[in-house]
DOKE-726387 format. One record per atom (N, C-alpha, C): residue number from 1; residue in three letters; atom name; x, y, z. Coordinates in Angstrom, 1 decimal, padded with zeros to 4 digits, m for minus. Each point is the difference from the previous one (the first is absolute). Layout:
N
seq;type;atom;u;v;w
NUM;ALA;CA;X;Y;Z
...
end
This chain:
150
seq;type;atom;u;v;w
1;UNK;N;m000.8;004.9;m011.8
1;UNK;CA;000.4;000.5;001.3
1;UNK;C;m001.3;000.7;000.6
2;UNK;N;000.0;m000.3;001.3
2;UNK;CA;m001.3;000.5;000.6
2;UNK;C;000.3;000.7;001.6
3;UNK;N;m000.3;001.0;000.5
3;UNK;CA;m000.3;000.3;001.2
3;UNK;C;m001.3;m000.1;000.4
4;UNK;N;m000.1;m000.8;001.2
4;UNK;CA;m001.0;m000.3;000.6
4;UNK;C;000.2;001.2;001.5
5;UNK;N;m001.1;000.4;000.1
5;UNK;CA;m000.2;001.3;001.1
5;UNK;C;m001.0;m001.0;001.0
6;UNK;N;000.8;000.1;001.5
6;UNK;CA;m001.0;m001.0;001.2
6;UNK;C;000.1;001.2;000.9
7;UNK;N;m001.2;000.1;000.8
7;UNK;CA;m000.9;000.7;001.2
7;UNK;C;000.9;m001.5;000.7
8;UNK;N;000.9;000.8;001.3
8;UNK;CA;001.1;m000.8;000.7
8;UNK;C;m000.9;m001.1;001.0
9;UNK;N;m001.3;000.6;000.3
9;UNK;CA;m000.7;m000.9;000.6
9;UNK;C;m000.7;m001.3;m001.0
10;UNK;N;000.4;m000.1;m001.1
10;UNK;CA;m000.6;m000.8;m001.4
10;UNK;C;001.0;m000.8;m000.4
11;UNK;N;m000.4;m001.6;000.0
11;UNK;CA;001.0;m000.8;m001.2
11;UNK;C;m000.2;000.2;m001.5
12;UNK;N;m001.5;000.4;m000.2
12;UNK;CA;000.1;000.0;m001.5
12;UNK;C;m000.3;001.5;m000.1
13;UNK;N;001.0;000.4;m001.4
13;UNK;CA;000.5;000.7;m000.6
13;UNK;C;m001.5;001.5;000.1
14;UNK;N;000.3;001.0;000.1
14;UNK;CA;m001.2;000.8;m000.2
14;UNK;C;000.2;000.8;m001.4
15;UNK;N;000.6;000.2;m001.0
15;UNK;CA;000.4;000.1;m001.2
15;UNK;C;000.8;m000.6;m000.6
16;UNK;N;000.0;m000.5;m001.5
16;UNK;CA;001.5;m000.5;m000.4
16;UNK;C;000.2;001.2;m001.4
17;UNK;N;001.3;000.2;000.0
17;UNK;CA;m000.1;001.1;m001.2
17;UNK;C;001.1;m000.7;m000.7
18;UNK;N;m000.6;000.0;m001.1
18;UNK;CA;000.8;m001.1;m001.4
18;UNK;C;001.2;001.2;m000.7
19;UNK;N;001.0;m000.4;000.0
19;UNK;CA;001.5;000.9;m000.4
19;UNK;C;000.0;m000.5;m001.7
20;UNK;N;m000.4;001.3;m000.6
20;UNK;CA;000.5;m000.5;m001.3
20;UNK;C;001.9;000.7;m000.7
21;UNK;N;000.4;m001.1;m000.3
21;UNK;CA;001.5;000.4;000.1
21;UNK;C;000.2;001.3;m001.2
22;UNK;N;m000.7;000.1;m000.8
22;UNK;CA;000.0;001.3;m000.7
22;UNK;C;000.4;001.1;000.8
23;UNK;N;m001.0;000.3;001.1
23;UNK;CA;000.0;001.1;000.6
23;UNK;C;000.9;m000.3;001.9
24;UNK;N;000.0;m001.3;000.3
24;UNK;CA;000.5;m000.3;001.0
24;UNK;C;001.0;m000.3;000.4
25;UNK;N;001.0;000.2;m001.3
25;UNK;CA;000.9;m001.1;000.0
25;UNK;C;001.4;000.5;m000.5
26;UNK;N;001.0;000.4;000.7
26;UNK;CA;001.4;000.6;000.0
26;UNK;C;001.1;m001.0;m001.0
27;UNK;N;000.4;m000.2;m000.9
27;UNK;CA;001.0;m001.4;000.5
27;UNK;C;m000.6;m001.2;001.0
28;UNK;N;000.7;m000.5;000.9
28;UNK;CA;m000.7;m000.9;000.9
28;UNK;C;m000.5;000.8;000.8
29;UNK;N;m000.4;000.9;000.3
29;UNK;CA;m000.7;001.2;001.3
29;UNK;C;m001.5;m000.5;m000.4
30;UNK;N;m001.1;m000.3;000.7
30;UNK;CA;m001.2;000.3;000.1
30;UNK;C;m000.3;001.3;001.0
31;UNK;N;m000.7;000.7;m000.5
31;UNK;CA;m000.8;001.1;000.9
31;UNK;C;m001.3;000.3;m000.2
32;UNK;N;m000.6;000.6;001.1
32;UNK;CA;m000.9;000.8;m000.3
32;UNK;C;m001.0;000.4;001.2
33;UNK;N;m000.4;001.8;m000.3
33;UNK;CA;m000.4;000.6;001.1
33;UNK;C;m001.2;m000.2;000.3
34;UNK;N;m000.5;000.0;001.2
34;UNK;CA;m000.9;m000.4;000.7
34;UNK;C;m000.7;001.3;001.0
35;UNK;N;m001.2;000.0;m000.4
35;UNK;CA;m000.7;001.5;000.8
35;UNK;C;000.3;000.0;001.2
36;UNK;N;m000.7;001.3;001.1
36;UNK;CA;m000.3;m000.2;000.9
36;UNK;C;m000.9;m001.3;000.8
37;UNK;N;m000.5;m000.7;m001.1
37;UNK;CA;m000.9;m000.8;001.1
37;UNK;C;000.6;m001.4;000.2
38;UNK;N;001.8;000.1;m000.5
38;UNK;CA;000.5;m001.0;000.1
38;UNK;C;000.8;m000.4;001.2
39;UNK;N;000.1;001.5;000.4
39;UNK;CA;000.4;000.5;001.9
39;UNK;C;m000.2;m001.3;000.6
40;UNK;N;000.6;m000.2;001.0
40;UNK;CA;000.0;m001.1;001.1
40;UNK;C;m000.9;m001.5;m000.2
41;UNK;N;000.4;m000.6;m001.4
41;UNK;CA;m000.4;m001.0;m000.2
41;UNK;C;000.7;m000.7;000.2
42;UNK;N;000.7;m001.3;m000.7
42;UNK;CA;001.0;m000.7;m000.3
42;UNK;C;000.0;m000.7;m001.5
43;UNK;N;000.9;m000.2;m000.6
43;UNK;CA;m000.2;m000.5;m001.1
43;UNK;C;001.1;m001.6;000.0
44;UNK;N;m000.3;m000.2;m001.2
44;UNK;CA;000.7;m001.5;m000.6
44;UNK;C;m000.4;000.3;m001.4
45;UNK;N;001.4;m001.2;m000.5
45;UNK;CA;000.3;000.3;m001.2
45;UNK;C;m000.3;m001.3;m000.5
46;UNK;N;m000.8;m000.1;m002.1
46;UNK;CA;m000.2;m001.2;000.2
46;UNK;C;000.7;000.2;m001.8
47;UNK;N;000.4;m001.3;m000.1
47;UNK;CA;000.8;m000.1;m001.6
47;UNK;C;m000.8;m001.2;m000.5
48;UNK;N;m000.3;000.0;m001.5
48;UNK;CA;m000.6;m001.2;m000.5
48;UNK;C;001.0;000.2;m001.1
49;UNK;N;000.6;m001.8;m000.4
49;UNK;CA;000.8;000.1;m000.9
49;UNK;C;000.0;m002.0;000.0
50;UNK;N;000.6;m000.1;m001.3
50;UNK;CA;000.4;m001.6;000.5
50;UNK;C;000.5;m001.2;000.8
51;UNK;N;m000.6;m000.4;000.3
51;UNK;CA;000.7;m001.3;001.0
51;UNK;C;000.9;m000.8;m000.9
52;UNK;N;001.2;000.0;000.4
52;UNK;CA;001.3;m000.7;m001.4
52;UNK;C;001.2;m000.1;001.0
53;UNK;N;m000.3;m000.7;001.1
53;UNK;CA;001.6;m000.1;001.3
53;UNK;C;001.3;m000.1;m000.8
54;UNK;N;m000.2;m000.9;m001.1
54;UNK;CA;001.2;m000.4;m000.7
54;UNK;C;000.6;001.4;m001.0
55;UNK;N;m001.2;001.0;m000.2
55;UNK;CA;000.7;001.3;m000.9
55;UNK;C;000.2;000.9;000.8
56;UNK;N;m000.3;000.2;001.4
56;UNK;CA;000.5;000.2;001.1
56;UNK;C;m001.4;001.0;000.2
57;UNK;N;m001.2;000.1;m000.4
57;UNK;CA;m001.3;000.5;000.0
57;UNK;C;m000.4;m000.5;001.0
58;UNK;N;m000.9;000.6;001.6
58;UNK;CA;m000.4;m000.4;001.0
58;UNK;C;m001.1;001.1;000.2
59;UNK;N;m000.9;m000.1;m001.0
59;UNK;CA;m001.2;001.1;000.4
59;UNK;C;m001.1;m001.1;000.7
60;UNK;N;m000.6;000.6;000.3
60;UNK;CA;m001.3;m000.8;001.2
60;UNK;C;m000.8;001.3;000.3
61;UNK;N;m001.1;000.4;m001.0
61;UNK;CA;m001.0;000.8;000.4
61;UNK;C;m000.7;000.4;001.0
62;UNK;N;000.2;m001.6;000.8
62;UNK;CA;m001.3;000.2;001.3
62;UNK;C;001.1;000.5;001.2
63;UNK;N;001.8;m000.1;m000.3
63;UNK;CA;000.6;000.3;000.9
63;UNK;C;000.3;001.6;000.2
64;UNK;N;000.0;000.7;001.0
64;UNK;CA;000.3;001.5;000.7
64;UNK;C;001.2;000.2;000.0
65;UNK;N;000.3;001.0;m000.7
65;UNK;CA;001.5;000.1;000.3
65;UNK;C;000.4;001.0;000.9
66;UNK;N;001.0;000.4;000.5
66;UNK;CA;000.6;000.9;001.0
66;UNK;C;001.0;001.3;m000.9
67;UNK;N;m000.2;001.0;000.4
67;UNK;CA;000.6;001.4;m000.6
67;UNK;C;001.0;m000.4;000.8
68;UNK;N;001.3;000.2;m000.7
68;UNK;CA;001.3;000.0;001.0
68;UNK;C;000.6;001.1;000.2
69;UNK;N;m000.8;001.4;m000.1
69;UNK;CA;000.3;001.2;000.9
69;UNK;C;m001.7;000.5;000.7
70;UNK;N;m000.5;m000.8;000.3
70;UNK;CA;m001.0;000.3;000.7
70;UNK;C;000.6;000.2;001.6
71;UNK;N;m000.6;000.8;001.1
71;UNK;CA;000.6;000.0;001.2
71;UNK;C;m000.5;m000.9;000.8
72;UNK;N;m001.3;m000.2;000.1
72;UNK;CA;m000.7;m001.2;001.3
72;UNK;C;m000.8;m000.6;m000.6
73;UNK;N;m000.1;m001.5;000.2
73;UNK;CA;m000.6;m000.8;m000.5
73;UNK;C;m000.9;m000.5;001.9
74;UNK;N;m001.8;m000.4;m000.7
74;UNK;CA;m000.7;m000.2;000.7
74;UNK;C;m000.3;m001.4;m000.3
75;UNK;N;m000.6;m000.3;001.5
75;UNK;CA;m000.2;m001.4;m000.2
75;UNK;C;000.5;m001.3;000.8
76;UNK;N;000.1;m001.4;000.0
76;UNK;CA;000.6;m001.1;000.4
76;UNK;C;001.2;m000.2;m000.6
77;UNK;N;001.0;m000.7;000.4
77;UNK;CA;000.8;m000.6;m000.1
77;UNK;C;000.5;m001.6;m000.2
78;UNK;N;m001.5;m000.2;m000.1
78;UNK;CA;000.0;m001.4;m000.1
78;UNK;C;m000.3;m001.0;m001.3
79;UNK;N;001.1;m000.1;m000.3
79;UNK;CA;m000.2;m001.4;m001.5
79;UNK;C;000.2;m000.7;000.4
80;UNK;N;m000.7;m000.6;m001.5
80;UNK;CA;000.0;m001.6;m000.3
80;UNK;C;000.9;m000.8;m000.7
81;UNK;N;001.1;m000.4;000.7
81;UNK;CA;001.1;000.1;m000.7
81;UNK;C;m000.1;m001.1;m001.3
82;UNK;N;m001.2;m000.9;000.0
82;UNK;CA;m000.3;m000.7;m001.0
82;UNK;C;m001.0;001.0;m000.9
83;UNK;N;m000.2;001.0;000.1
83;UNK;CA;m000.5;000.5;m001.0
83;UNK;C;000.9;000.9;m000.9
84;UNK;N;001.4;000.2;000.8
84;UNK;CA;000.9;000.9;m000.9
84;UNK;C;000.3;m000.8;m001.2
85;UNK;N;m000.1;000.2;m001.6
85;UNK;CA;000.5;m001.3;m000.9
85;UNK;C;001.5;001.1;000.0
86;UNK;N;000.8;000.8;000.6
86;UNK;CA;001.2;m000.3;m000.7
86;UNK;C;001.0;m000.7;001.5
87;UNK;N;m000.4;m000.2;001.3
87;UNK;CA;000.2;m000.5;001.0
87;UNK;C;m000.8;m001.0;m000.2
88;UNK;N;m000.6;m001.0;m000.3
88;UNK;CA;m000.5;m001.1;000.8
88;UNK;C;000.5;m000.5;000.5
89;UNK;N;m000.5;m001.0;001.1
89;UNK;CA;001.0;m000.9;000.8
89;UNK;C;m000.1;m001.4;m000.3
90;UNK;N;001.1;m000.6;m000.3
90;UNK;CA;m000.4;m001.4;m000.5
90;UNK;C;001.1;000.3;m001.7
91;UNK;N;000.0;001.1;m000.6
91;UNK;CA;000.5;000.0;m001.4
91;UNK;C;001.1;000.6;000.0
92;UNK;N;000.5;000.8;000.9
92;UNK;CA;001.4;000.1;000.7
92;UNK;C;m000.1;000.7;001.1
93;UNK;N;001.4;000.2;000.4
93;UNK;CA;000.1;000.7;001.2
93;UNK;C;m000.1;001.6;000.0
94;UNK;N;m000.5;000.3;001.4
94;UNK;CA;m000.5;001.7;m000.2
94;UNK;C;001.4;000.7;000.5
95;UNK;N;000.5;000.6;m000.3
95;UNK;CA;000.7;000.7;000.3
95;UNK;C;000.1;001.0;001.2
96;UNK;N;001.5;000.2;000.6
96;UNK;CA;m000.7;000.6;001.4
96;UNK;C;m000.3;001.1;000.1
97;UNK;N;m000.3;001.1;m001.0
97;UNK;CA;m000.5;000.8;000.0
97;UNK;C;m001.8;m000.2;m000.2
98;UNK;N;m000.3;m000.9;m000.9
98;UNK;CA;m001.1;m000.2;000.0
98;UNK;C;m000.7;m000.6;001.3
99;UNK;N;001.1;m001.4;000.8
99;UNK;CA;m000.5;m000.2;001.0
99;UNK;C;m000.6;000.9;001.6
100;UNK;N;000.8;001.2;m000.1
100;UNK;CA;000.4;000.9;000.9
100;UNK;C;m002.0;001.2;m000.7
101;UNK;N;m000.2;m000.1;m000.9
101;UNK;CA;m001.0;000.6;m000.3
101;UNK;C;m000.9;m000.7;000.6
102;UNK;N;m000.3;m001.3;m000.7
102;UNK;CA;m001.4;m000.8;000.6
102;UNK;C;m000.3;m000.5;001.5
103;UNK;N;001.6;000.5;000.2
103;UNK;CA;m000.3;m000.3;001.9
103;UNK;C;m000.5;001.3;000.9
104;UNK;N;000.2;001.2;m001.3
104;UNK;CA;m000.2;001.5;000.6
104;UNK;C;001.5;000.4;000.9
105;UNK;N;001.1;m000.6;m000.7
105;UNK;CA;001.2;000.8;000.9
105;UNK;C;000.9;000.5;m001.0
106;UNK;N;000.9;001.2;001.1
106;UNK;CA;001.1;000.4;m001.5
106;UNK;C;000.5;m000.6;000.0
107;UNK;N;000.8;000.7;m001.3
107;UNK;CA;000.6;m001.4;m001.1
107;UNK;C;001.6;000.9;000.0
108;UNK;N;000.4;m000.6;m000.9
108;UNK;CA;001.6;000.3;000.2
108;UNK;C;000.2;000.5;m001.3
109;UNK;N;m001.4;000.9;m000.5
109;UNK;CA;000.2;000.8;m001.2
109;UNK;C;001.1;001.3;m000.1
110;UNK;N;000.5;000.2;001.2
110;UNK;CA;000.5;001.5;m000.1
110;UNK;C;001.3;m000.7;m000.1
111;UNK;N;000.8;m001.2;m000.1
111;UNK;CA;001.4;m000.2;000.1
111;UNK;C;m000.1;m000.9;m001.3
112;UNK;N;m001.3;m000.1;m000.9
112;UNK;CA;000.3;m000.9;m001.8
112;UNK;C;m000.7;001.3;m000.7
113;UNK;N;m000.5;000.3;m000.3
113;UNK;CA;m000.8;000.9;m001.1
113;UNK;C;000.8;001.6;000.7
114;UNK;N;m000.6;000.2;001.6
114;UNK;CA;000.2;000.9;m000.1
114;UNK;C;002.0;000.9;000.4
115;UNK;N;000.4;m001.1;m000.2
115;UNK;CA;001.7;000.1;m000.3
115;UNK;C;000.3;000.5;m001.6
116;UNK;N;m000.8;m001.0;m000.5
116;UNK;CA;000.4;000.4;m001.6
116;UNK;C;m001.1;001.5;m000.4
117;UNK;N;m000.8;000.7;000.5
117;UNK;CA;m000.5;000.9;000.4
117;UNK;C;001.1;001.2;m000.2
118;UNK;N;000.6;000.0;001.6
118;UNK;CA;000.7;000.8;000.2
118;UNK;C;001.2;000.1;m000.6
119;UNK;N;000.9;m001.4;m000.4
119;UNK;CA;000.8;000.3;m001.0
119;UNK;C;m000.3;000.6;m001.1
120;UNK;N;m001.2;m000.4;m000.7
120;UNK;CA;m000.3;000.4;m001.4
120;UNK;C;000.1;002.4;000.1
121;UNK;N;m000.6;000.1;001.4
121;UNK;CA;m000.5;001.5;000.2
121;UNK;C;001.7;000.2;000.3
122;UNK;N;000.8;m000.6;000.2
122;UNK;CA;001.5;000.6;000.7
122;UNK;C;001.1;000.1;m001.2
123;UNK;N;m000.6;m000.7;m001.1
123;UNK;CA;000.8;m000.2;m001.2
123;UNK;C;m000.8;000.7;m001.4
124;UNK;N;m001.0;000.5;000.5
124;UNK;CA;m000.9;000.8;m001.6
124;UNK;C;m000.8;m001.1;m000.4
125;UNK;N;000.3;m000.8;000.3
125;UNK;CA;m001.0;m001.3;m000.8
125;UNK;C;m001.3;m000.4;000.3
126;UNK;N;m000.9;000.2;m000.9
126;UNK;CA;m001.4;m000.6;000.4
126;UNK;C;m000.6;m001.5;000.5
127;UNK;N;m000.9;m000.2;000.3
127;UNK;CA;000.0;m001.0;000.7
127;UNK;C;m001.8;m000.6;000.3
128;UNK;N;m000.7;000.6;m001.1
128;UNK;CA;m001.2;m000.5;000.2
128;UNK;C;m000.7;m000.6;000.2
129;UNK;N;000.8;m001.3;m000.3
129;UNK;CA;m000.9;m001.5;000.6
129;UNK;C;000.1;000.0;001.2
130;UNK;N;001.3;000.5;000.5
130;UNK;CA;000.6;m000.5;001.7
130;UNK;C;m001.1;001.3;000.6
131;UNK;N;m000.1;000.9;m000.3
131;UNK;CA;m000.8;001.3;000.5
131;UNK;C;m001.3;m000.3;000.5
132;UNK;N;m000.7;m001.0;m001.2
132;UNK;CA;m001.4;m000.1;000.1
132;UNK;C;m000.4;m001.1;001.0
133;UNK;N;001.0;m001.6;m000.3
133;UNK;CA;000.3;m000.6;001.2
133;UNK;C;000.0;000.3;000.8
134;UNK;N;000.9;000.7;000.9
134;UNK;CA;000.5;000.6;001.7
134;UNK;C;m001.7;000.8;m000.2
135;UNK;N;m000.6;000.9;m000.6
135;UNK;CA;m000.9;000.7;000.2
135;UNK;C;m001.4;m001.0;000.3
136;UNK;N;000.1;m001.1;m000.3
136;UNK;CA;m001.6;m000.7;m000.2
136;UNK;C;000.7;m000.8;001.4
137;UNK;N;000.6;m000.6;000.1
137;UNK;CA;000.5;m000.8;001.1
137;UNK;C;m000.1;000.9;001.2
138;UNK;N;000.5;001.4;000.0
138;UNK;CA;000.3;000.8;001.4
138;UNK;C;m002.0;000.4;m000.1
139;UNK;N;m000.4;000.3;m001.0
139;UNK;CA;m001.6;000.1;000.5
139;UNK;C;m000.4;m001.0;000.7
140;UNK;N;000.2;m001.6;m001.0
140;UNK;CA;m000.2;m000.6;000.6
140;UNK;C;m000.2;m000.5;002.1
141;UNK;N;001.4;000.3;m000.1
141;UNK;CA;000.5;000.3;001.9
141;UNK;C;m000.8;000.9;000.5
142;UNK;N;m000.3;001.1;m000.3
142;UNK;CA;m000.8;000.9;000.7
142;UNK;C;m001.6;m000.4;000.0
143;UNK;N;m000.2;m000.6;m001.0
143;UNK;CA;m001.3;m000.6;000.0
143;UNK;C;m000.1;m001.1;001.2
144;UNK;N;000.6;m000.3;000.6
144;UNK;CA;000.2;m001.3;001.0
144;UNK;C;000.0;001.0;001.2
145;UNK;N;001.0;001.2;000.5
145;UNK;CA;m000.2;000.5;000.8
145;UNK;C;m000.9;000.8;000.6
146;UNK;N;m000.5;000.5;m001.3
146;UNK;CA;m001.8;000.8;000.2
146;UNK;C;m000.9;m000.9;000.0
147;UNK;N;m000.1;m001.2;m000.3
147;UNK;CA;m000.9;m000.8;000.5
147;UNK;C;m000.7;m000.2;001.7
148;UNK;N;m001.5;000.1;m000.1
148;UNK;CA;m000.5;000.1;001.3
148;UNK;C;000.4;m001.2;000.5
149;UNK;N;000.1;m000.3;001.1
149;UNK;CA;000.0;m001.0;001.0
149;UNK;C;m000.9;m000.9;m000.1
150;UNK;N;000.1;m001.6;000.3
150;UNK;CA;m000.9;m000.7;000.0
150;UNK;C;m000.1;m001.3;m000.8
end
């Protein structure tokens, strides 16, 4: 696991700090603290692990991943929806939550994930996967809205 630290005016990374799970590593928690000179950067998250679709492994080194309690994400909104491999188009159908992303509109996450959300917080029950979903998808949306014009 790696954090890559970006100057928001920069695509490529201005530090990457390598997480060793000895000291980084909760249970499934990764952490770890970051000086003052980490102030008003942006970061991305990067995992290297095996490619194995069928053992249900989908690591991809060169791909960025997204913190799903981060508050604002910078940047475009624009994919390639032939570059997504767990969306491609052509190998099945995208789903309309997915479709609703790559067009840049909301999606109708708050009435699937984030129903079983609320149930799960109204009944004591945890709800992790549905948590982290509704969280990357609603960044997702806001990332479309804070997008400049043009």
């Amino acid at each position: 696991m790696s954090v890559l630290l970006f100057d928001l005016s920069d695509t490529e990374p201005s530090e990457t700090i390598e997480l060793d799970p000895r000291y980084n590593r909760t249970g499934d928690i990764w952490h770890v603290r970051l000086g003052r000179g980490a102030r008003g950067k942006g970061y991305a998250l990067r995992v290297d692990g095996p490619w194995a679709p069928d053992q249900g492994h989908r690591f991809d080194p060169a791909a960025l991943l997204l913190d799903p309690h981060a508050t604002t994400l910078v940047g475009s909104c624009d994919w390639d929806l032939e570059q997504l491999p767990l969306f491609a188009v052509g190998e099945r159908p995208l789903s309309s939550t997915a479709q609703d992303l790559a067009r840049c509109k909301k999606s109708e996450i708050d009435h699937l994930n984030g129903v079983v959300v609320r149930k799960g917080e109204a009944l004591g029950v945890r709800t992790p996967v549905n948590r982290t979903l509704l969280a990357l998808v609603k960044l997702l949306e806001e990332r479309k809205e804070t997008r400049p014009a043009g």
